[in-house]
N, C-alpha and C positions, 0 to 999 in steps of 0.2 A: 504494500500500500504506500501511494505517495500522500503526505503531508504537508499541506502548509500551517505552520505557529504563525496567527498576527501576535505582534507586541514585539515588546524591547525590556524588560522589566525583568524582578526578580520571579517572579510569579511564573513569566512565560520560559524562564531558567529553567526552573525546577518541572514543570511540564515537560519541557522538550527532555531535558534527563530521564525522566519518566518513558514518554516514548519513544526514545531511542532505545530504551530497551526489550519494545516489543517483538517477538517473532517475527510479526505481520509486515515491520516499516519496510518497508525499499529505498525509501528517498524521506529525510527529513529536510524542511526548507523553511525560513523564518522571514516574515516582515516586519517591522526592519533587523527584527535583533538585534543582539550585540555580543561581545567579546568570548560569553561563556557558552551561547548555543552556537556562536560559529564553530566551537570546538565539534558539537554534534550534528551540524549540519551546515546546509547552504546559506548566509543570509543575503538578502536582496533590498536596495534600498529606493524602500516602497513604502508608505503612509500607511498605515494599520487602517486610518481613516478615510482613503483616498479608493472610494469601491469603485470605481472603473478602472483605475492602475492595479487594483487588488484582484479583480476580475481577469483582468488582462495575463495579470503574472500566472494564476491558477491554471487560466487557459494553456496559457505558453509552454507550463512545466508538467500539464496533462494531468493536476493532482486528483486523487482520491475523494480527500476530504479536507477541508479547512478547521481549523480548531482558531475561534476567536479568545483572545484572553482579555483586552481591557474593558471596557465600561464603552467610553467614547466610539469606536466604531459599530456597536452595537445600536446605541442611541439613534447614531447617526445615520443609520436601515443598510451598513454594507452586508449584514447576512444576509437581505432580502433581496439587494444586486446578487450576490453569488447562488440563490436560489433562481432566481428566474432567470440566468444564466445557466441553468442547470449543473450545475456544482453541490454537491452534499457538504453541509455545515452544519460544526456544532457551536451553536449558541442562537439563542431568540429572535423576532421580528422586531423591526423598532418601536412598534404596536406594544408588542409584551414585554421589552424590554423599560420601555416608561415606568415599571414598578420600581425603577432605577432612578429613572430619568426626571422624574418629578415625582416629591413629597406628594404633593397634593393628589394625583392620580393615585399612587398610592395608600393613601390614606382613603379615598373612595372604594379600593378594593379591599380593603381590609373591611372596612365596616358593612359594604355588602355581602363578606365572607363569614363573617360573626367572629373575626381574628381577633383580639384583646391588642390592643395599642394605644399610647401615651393620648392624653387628650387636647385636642388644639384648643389653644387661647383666640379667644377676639382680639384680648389688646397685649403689648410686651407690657411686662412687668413681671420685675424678680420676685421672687427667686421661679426662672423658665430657663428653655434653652430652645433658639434660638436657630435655624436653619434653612440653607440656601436651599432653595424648590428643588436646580437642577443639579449638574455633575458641579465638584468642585474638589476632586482627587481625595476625597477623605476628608480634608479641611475647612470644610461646608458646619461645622455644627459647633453653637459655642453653647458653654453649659453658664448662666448668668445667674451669681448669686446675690449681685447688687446690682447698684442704679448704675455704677463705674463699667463694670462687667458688660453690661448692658449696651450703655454709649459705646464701649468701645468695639464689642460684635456686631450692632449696627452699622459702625465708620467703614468695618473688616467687611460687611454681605455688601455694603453701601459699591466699595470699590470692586466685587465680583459682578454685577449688576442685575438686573434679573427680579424674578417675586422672592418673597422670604416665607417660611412659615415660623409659627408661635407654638410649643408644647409645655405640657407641662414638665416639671422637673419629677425624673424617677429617680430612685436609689436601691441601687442593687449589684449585685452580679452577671456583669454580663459573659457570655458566650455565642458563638457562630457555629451553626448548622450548615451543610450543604447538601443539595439533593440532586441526582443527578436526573434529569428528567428526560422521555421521550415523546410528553408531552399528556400521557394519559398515566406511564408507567413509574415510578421511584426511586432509585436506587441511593440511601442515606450513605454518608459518608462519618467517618472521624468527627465529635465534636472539638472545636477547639477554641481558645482563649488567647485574644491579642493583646495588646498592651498599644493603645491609640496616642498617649500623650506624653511628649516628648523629654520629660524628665521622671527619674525616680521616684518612688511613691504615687505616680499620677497627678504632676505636679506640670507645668507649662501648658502651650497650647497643643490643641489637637493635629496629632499628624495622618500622615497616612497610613500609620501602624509600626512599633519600632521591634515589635516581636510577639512570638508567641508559643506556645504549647499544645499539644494532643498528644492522646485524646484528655478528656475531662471528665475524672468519676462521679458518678451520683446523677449523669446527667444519657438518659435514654434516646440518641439520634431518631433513634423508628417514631419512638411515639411522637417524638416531636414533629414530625416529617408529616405524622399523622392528621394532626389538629390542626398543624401552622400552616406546612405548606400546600396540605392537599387541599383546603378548601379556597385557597389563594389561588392552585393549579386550575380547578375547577369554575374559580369565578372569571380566570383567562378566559379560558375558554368556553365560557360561555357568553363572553361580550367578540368572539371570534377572533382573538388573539392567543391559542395556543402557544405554550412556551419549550421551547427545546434547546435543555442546555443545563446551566447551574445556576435553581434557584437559591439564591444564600441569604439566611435571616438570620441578621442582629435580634439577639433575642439579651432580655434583663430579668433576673430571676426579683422580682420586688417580694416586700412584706403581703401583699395582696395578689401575687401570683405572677404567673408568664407574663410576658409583655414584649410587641415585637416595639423596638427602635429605628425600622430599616429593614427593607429589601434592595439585594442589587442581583443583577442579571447575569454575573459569571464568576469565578474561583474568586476568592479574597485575595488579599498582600497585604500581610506577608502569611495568613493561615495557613497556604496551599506549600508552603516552602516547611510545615509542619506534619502538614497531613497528608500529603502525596509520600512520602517516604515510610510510610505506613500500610501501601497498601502495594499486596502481594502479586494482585493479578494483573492480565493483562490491559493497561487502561486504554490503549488507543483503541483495543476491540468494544471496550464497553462504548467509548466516545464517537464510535461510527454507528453501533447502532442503535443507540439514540437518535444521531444522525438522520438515520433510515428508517427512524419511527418504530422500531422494534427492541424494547428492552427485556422482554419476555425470560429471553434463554439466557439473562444473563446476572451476573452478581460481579461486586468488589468482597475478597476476603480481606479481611486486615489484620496486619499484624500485632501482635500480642504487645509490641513492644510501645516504648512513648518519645517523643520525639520535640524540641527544643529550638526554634529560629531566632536570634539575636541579629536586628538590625543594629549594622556600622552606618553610622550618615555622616553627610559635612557641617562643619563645624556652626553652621549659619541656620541649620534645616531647622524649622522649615519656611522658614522667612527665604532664606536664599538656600542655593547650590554650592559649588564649586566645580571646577572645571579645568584638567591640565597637573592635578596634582599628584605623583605618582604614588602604588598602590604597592607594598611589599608583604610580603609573607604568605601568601595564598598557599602556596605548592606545599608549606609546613605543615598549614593549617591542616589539606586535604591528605596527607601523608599518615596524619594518625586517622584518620577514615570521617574526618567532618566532609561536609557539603558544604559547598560557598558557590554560591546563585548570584549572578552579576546583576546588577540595576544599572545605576549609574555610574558606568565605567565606556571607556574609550581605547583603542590601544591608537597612539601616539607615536610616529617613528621607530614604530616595534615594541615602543613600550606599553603596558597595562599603566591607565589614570583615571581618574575622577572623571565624571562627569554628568552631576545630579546634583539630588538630594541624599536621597539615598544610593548607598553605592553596595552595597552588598550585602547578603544574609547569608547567615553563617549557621547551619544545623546541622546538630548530633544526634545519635538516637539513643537509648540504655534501655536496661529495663525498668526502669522506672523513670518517673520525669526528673526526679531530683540525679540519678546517674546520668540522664541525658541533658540536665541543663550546666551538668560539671565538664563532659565532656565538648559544649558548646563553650561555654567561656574558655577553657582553656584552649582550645582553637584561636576565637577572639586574639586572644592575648599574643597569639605568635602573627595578627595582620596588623600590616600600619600605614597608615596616610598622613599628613600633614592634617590637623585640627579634629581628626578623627573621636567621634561621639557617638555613645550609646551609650542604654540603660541597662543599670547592673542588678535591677531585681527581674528581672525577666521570670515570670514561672518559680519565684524565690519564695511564693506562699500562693494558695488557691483560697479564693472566697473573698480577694478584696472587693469590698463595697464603695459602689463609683455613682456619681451623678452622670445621667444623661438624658 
């Protein structure tokens, strides 16, 4: 089978490693990629978002199947150019993908659905939080405990532009579900637990995720998949926007129960840099037939073991990037058996550098998450960049309680 990965991310790293290992691959090829799937494949420098040039290339390289990874060309309807191109894609229409794409749709489908979700406010006022309708890489949501908080999340959505919405403030435990859909059929994955804000304890602004862990005990993927996403799958497709691909719910375990915070339309970042290393079987054959509308004959086993992703970012993130700063220790890091999944990285007149926000994810597995969160930091510890930052409780206790 030929493959094309859209994306360039950590996300679509740990994918392509994934299917690179399948029996089935013949050709792995990536838009645009970068430095760590060139290692497994082709990349081609092509806009994730750019569905006629995306079209063009599938056509060109005769692939199989498309595997979208980010948010943004999904919004943007390129699965729906590569379908009526005749091309098999996994990930959703830009129709189904809106449960993404704007709060406020999705909040429509939720309460159509009888899903349990945080309640919208008419007016701001703290203590809420506060969130940009459309995509905004993660960075979209401020939790506002005062009137200060407040002004200053509105300066912040003021300069993304767009509508905002108002919710109320939850507290709890959150965790991420993914399901893998073929649009009727489920197949649950690894729950797992990210770490959103850019300092220790849960302290700075919200980023686009700086790490995370799976699986999550005490915490049932089925059932969840059950209640949350099957009646969300259902009410898709009943407004004639069938969804195929990965539905993923932010979910918060509050005092009064479930609660979704969020749907997005495909794998998390950094989850999937967590929970893809977890799982035994073959995934590009589960992800074609979904594709092909038939998950019937098929399942993910997953491994027994737990698994640990520690985002490295530049010194600025996530206000800024960096760009051009060279990136050492990798080859140490992977040598005692870590994974390090490229993000923002470039290679430079042969050298490997910076070039993001985040620049790499870094995971270990054990059998346990505290063996696997030991053997991710001491990975960590052997890469270096100039300014280089991340957070040092990653997975260092389960059950912190967070506003959102």
């Amino acid at each position: 089978m030929k493959v094309l990965l859209l994306g360039s991310g950590g996300r679509e790293h740990a994918l392509a490693w994934r299917l690179a290992q399948s029996p089935t691959l013949e050709e792995l090829h990536a838009a645009p990629g970068n430095p760590g799937i060139a290692t497994l494949g082709a990349c081609h420098p092509v806009r994730a978002e750019d569905a006629e040039a995306v079209l063009e290339l599938a056509r060109a390289l005769d692939v199989d199947l498309v595997v979208v990874g980010p948010e943004a060309p999904l919004v943007a309807g390129v699965a729906d150019e590569l379908r009526h191109g005749g091309v098999a894609v996994f990930g959703p229409s830009a129709a189904a993908a809106r449960i993404e794409g704007s709060k406020r749709f999705a909040k429509e489908v939720m309460r159509a659905a009888g899903v349990a979700t945080a309640a919208t406010m008419p007016v701001a006022r703290p203590p809420c939080v506060v969130k940009a309708d459309g995509l905004a890489a993660g960075k979209g949501v401020h939790v506002c405990r005062s009137d200060a908080e407040l002004d200053a999340a509105l300066r912040a959505l003021a300069r993304l532009g767009g509508p905002i919405v108002v919710e109320e403030l939850l507290e709890g435990e959150e965790f991420s579900v993914f399901a893998i859909t073929d649009g009727a059929r489920t197949i649950a994955l690894p729950v797992a637990q990210d770490f959103k804000r850019v300092g220790d304890g849960d302290t700075g602004p919200n980023t686009g995720g700086m790490g995370a862990y799976a699986p999550v005990d005490g915490v049932d993927a089925e059932e969840i998949v059950e209640s949350v996403h099957r009646p969300v799958l259902d009410e898709l497709e009943r407004r004639g926007s069938p969804f195929v691909g990965v539905l993923y719910a932010g979910l918060m375990l509050t005092d009064e129960g479930l609660r979704v915070l969020e749907f997005n339309c495909r794998f998390g970042d950094p989850e999937t840099q967590a929970v893809v290393p977890l799982l035994d079987d073959d995934l590009l054959g589960v992800l074609a037939a979904a594709a092909q509308g038939d998950l019937r004959e098929r399942d993910v086993h997953v491994s027994d073991q737990a698994a640990v992703s520690v985002v490295l970012a530049a010194a600025g993130y996530p206000e800024q990037g960096d760009a051009g700063s060279p990136i050492e220790g990798i080859a140490d890091a992977e040598r005692n058996g870590a994974l390090v999944f490229h993000a923002g990285t470039a290679m430079r007149g042969g050298r490997l550098v910076t070039n993001g926000g985040r620049i790499l994810s870094v995971t270990a597995t054990g059998d346990t998450v505290p063996e696997a969160r030991e053997a991710a930091y001491a990975a960590v510890e052997r890469i270096d960049f100039p300014g280089m930052r991340y957070r040092r409780d990653v997975a260092a206790e389960r059950g912190q309680r967070v506003g959102r």
